[in-house]
C-alpha positions as CSV (number, residue, x, y, z in Angstrom):
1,X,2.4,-3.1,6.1
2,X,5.7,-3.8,7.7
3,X,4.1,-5.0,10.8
4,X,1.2,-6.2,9.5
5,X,3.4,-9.3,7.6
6,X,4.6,-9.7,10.8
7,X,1.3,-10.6,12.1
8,X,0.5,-12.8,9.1
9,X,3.7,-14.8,8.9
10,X,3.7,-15.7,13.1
11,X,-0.6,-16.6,12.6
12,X,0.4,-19.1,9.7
13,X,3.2,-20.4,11.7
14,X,0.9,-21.2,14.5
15,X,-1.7,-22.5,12.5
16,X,1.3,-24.7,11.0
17,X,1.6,-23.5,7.8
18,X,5.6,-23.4,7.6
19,X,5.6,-23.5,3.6
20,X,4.2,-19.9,3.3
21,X,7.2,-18.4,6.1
22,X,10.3,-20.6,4.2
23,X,8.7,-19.1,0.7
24,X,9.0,-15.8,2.6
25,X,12.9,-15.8,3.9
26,X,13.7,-17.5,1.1
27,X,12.6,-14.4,-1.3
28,X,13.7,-11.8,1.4
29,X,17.5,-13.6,1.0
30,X,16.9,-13.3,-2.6
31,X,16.5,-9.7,-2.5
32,X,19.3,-9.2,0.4
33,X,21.5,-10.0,-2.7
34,X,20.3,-8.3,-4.9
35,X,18.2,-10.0,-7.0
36,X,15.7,-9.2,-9.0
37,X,12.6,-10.8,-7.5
38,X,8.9,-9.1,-6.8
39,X,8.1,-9.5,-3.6
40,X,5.4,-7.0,-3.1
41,X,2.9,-6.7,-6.0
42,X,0.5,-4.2,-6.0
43,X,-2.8,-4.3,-8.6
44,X,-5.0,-0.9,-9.1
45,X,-8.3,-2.7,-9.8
46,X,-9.8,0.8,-10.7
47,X,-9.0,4.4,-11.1
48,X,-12.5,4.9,-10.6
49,X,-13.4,6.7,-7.1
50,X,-16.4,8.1,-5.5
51,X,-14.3,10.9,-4.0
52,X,-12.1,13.6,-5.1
53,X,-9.0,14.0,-2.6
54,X,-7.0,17.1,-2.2
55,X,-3.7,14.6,-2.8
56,X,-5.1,12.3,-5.1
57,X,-5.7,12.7,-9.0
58,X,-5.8,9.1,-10.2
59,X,-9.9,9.1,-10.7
60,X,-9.9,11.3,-13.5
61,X,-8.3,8.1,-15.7
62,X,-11.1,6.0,-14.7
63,X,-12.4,4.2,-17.8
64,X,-15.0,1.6,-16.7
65,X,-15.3,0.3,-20.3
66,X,-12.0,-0.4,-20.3
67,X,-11.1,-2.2,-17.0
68,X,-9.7,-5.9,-17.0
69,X,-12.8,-8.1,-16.4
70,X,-12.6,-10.8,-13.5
71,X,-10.7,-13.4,-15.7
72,X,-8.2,-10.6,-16.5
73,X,-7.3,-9.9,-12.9
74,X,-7.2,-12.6,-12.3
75,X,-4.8,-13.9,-14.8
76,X,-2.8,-10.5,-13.5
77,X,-2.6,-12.7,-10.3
78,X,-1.2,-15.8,-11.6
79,X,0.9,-14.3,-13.3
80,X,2.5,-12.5,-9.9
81,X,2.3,-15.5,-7.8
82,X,4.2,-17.4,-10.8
83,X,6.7,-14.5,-10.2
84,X,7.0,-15.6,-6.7
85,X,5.6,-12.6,-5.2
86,X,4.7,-12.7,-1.7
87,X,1.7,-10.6,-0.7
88,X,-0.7,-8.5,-3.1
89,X,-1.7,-4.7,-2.3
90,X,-5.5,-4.2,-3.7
91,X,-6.0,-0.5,-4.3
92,X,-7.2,2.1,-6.9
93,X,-9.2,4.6,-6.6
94,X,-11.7,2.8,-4.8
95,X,-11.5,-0.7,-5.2
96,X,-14.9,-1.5,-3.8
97,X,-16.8,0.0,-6.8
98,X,-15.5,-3.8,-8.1
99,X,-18.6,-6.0,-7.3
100,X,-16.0,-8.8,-7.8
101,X,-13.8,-8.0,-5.3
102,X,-14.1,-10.4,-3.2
103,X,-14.0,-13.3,-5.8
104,X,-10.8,-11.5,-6.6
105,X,-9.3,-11.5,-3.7
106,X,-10.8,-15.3,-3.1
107,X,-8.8,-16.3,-6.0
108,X,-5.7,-14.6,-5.3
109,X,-5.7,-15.7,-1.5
110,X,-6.0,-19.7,-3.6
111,X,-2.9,-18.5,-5.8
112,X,-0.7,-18.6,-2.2
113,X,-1.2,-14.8,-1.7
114,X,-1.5,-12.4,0.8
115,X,-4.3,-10.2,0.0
116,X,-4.7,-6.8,1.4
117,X,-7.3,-4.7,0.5
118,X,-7.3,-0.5,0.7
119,X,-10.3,1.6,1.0
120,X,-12.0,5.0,1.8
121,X,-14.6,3.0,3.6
122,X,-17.4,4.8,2.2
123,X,-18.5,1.4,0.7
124,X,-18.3,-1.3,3.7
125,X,-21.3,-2.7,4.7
126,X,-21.6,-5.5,7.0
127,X,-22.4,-8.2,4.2
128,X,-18.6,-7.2,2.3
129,X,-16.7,-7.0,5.4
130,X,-17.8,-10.5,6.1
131,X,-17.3,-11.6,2.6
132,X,-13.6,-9.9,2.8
133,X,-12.8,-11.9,5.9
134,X,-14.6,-15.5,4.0
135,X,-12.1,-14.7,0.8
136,X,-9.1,-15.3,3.4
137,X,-7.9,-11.2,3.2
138,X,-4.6,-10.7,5.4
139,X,-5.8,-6.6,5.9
140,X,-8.1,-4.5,5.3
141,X,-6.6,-0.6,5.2
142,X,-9.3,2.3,5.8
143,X,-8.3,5.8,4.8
144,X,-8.0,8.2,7.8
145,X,-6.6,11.7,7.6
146,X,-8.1,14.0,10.4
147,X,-8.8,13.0,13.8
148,X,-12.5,14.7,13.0
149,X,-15.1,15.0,10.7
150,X,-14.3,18.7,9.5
151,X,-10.5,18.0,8.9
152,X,-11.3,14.6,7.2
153,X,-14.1,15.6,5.0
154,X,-12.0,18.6,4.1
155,X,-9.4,16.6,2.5
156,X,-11.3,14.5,1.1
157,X,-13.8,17.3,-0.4
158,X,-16.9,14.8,0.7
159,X,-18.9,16.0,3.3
160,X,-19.8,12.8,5.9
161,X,-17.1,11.0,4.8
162,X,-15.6,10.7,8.1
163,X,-18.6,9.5,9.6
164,X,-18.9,7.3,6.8
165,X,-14.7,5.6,7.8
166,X,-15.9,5.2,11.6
167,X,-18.7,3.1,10.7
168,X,-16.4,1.4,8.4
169,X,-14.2,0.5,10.8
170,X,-17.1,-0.5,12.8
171,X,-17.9,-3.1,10.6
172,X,-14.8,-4.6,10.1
173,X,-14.1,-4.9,13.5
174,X,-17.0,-6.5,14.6
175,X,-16.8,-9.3,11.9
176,X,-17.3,-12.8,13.9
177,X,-14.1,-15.0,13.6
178,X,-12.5,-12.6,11.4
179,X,-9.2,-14.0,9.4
180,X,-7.8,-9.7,8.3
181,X,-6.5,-7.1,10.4
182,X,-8.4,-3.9,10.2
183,X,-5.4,-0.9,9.7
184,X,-5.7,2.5,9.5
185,X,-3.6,4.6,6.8
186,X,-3.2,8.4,7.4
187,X,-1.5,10.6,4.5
188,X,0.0,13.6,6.5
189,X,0.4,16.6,5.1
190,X,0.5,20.4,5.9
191,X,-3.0,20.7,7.1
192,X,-3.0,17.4,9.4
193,X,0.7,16.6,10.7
194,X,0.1,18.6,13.6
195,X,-3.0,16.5,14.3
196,X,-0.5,12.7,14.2
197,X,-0.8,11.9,18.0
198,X,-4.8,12.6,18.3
199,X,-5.1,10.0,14.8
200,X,-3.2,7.6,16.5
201,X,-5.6,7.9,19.8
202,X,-8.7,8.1,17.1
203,X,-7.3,4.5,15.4
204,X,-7.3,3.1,19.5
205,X,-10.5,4.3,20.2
206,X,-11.9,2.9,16.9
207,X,-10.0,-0.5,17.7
208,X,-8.3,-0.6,15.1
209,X,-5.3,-3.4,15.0
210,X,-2.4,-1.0,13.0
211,X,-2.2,2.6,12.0
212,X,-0.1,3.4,9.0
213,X,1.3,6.7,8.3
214,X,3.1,8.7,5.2
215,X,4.1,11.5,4.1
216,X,2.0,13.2,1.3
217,X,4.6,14.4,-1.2
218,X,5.0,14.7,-5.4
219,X,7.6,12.7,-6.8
220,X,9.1,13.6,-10.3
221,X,11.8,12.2,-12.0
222,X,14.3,14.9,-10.5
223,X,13.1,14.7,-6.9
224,X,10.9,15.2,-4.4
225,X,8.7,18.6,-5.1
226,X,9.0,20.8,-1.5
227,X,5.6,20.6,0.4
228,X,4.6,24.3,1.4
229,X,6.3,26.0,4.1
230,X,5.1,26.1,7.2
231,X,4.6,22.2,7.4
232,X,5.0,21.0,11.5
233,X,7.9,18.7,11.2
234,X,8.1,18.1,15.1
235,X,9.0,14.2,16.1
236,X,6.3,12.9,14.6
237,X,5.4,9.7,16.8
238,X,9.0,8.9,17.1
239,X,9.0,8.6,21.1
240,X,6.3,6.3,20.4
241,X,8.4,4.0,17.5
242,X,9.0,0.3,18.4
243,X,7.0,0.5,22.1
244,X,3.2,1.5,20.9
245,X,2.0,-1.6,19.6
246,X,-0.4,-0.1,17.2
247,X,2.0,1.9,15.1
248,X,3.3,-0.1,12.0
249,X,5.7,2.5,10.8
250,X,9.2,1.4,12.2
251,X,11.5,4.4,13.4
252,X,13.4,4.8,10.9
253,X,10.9,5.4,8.7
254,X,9.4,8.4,10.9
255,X,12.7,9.9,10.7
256,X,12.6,10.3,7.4
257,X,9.0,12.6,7.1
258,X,11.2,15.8,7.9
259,X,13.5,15.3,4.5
260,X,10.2,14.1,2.6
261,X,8.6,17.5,3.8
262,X,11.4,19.9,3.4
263,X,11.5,18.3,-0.6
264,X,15.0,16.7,-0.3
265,X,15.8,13.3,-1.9
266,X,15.5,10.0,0.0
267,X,18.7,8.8,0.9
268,X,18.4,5.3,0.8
269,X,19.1,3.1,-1.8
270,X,15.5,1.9,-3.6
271,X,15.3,-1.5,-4.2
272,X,11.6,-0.8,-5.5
273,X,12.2,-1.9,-9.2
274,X,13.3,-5.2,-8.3
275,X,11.5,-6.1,-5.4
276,X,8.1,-5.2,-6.3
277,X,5.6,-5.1,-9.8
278,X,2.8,-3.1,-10.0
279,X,-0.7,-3.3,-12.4
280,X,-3.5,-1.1,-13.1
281,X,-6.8,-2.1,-14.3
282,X,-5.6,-1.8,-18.0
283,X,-2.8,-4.3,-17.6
284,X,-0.1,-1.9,-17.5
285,X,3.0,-3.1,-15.8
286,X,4.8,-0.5,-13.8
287,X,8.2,-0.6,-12.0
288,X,7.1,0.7,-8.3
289,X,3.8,2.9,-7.1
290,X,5.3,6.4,-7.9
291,X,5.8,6.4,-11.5
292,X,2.3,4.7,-11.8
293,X,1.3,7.7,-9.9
294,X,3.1,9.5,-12.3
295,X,1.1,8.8,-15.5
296,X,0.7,5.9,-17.5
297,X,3.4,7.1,-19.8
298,X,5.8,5.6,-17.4
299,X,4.3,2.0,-17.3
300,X,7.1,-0.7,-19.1
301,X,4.6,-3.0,-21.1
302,X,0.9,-4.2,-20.8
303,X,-0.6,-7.6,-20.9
304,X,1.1,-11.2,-19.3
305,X,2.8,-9.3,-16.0
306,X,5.2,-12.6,-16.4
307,X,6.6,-11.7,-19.9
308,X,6.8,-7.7,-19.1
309,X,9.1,-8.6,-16.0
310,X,11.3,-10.9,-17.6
311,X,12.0,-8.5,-20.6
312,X,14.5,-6.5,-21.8
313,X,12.3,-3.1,-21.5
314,X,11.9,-3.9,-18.1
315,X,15.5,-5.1,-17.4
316,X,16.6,-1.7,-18.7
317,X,13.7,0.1,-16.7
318,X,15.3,-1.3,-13.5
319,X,18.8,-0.3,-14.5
320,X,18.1,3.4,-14.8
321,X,15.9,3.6,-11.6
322,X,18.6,2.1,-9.8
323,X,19.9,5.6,-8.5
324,X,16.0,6.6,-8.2
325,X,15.7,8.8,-5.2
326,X,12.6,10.5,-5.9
327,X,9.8,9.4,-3.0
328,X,9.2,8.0,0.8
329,X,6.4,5.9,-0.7
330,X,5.4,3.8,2.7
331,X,6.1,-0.1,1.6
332,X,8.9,1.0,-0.8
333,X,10.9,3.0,1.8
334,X,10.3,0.3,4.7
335,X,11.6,-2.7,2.2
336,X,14.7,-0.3,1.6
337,X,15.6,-0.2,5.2
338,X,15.0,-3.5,6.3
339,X,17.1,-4.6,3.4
340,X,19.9,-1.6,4.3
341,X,19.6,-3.0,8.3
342,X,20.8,-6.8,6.5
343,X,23.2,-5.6,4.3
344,X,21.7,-5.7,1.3
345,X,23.3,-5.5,-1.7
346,X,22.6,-2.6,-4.1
């Protein structure tokens, strides 16, 4: 994502929207010093999924009944932009099992906020990829994990499910007048990381605008569980960091998939608990992506995201992550070094 706001903030500037950039530095200098401010918010709209990936285990708490209708997410929303949060990562499972989706993100795009919605792509058709773009979504993110179909379908134990992300991105692309950037998001692991360069070349030829990539990795409370040996840990697109236009990771970032692999601990300061609020489809507030990840026994409070943030369970919640060393989750890691790069404070 870290290029991706990038694009965002210069299209509004051009388009002469200047409120939406000052709201921007002025939250980003908030969290340079150390405040405790969500930028980033990201809302799990289901655990529900139509696939069952090797890395993934968050569909089997998918509970239909029990989901936040559309006035419920959408008070999650107000209640995030009322926090000052910036932009707003729509995921799940798969989020476009939501027929509402696009009224969500409608509405959340009318609260001030950047929407950006992640997918499998299994569901796109050509009417929802135009209705994305007409609800004003900054991104849309397709799941990509091998450079072909036996690879891809592999990890994500569904047969044609590669087929099904290229005609995804097909469809997103060719949306007339389209107002989100189509990115593609690769999870590397032991059976793909050899395969980084040809998914990069895969994401040009698809024409896609950003590829995305992290590590896949466990993170428990003591650390990062080692990956199995073997792993290829050569420079994984690092020659290619800062001068290949559609690469988003920075540099940095790259540099750190050989420590995440090896199952050492990040070492960079996280800023994660007070730069960023996360909600599932139950209304459980967590403090950052991983301990959501980590089971719902880790989530701070439930209900009005406003009151969970500003109390004392999640005050104390921050406190003891704040030596939290435990993942290399993408948009946490890359808000920890841009804040480390302006001398953030910890």
């Amino acid at each position: 994502m870290r290029q991706l706001y990038v694009d965002v903030l210069l299209r509004r500037l051009r388009a002469g929207d200047v409120l939406f950039p000052l709201r921007a530095l002025r939250s980003l200098w908030g969290a340079v010093r150390g405040e405790a401010r969500p930028l980033l918010g990201t809302l799990i709209v289901t655990y529900r999924c139509d696939l069952r990936c090797v890395m993934c285990d968050l569909p089997a708490r998918g509970d239909r009944g029990a989901e936040l209708d559309s006035q419920g997410i959408k008070g999650v929303l107000d209640g995030m932009a009322d926090l000052g949060v910036l932009g707003v990562g729509i995921t799940g499972g798969e989020p476009l099992l939501r027929e509402d989706l696009p009224e969500i993100c409608a509405y959340g795009t009318s609260r001030g906020l950047l929407m950006h919605v992640n997918t499998n792509g299994s569901l796109v058709t050509p009417a929802l990829a135009q209705a994305l773009s007409d609800a004003g979504v900054a991104s849309v993110n397709v799941s990509l994990d091998g450079p072909e179909a036996q690879l891809h379908d592999e990890l994500r134990r569904r047969t044609g499910s590669f087929r099904r992300v290229l005609r995804a991105v097909a469809r997103l692309v060719a949306v007339r007048n389209r107002r989100y950037r189509v990115a593609l998001t690769c999870a590397l692991g032991q059976q793909n990381a050899p395969h980084a360069d040809r998914l990069l070349e895969r994401a040009r030829d698809l024409g896609a605008d950003r590829v995305g990539f992290l590590p896949v990795h466990d993170f428990p409370a003591n650390g990062v569980a080692a990956q199995p040996e073997g792993i290829a840990v050569r420079p994984l697109l690092l020659d290619r960091a800062g001068s290949d236009p559609l690469l988003d990771n920075s540099r940095a970032y790259l540099g750190l998939f050989e420590r995440a692999f090896a199952g050492q601990r990040n070492p960079l300061p996280c800023s994660a608990p007070r730069t960023s609020v996360v909600v599932d489809c139950y209304g459980d507030v967590y403090p950052c992506v991983p301990l959501n990840a980590a089971g719902p026994v880790r989530a701070v409070g439930r209900g009005d995201v406003r009151a969970v943030w500003r109390s004392n369970t999640h005050r104390r919640a921050r406190r003891a992550l704040r030596s939290c060393r435990a993942c290399y989750w993408n948009c946490h890691t890359e808000m920890n070094i841009a804040l480390r790069r302006w001398g953030a404070r910890a």
